[in-house]
N, C-alpha and C positions, 0 to 999 in steps of 0.2 A: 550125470549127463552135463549139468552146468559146469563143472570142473572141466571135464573134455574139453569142451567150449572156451572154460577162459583159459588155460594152454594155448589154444590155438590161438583168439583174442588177444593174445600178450607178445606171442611168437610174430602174431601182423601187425603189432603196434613196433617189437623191436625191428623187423622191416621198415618200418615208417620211419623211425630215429634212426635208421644207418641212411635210410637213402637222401634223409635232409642232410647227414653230417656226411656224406658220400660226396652229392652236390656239393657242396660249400665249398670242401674240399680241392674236387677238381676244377670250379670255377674259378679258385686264385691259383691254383695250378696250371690252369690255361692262361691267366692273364700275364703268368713270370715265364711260362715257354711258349706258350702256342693253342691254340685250340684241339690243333690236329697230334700235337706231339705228345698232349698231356692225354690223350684219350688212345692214344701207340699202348704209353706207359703205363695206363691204369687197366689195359688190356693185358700186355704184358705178364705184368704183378699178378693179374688175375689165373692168367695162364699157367704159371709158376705154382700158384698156389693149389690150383686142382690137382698139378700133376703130382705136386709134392702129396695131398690127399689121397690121390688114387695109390700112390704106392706105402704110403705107410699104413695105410686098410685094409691095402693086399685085394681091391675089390675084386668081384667076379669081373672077367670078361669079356662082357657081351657088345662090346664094337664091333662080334664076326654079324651081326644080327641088321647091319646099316643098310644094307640094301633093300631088306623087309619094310622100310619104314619109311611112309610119304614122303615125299619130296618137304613138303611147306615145313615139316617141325625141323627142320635144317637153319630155319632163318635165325631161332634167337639170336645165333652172337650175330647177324646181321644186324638186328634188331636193337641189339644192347650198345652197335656204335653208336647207331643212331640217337640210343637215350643218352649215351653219353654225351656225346658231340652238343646235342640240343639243349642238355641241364649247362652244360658249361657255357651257355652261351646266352642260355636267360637268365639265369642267376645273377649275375651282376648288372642287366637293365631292369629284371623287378624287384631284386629282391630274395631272400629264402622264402618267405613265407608265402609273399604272391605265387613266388614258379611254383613251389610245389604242390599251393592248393589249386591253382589251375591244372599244374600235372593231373594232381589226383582227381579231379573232376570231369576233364576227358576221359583219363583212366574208368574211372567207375560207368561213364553212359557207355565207353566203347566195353569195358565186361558186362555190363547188366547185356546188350544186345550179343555179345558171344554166348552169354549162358540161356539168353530167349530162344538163340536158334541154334544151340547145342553144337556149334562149331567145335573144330579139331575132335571131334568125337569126344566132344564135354557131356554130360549128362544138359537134357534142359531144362531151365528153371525160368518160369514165366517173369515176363512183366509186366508189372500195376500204375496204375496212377502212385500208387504209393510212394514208387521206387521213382519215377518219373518226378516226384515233388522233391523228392530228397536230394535228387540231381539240379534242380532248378534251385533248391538252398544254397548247394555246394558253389552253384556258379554267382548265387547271387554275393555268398562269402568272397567270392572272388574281386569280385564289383567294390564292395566293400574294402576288402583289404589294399586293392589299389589306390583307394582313396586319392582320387584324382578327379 
């Protein structure tokens, strides 16, 4: 069981090291063309690269199935402007470390309350004090690493 575990544990840690080196990235990408133009492009590339996946997979195709399915799971790529647009835009007033442990700190209270109240048809997973203190760390890490 703990193997299962650390696969996945390892799988959100390399998440965590692409999306700081992702950041970095498009933040001095926005700084040499634009805010709007480097987050066109990092969309683009993105673009490119699914479709180039979807056809060398050969995946099934089930885009005829889009109408079955809520409205709101439609927003990510709206959603993923927005994270972009926003990392390229604090990253270079705080910093990598500051953005992205205050990212991740929003992140974790705003998931601990999706998974409390089993939003998008999530399974739900209570909240504790417990979890509630770990977030008040996270933010206090925050505090901390601005050191200001």
């Amino acid at each position: 069981m703990f193997g299962h575990s650390l696969l996945y544990l390892s799988l959100a840690g390399l998440a965590g090291l692409t999306m700081a080196v992702q950041g970095s990235i498009n933040s001095v990408l926005g700084k040499k063309i634009g805010i709007l133009q480097a987050s066109l492009i990092v969309h683009i590339l993105a673009t490119g690269l699914l479709i180039f996946l979807l056809l060398i997979t050969k995946s099934k195709n089930t885009f005829s199935l889009w109408r079955e399915i809520p409205w709101y799971l439609y927003l990510g790529g709206l959603l993923g402007v927005i994270i972009s647009y926003t990392v390229i835009i604090s990253i270079p007033k705080l910093g990598v470390a500051v953005a992205t442990t205050a990212i991740i700190t929003v992140q974790v209270l705003a998931a601990a309350m999706i998974d409390h109240l089993g939003l998008f048809g999530l399974e739900e997973v209570s909240f504790n004090w417990l979890k509630l203190l770990g977030i008040f760390f996270l933010a206090v890490g925050v505090r901390l690493l601005l050191n200001q």
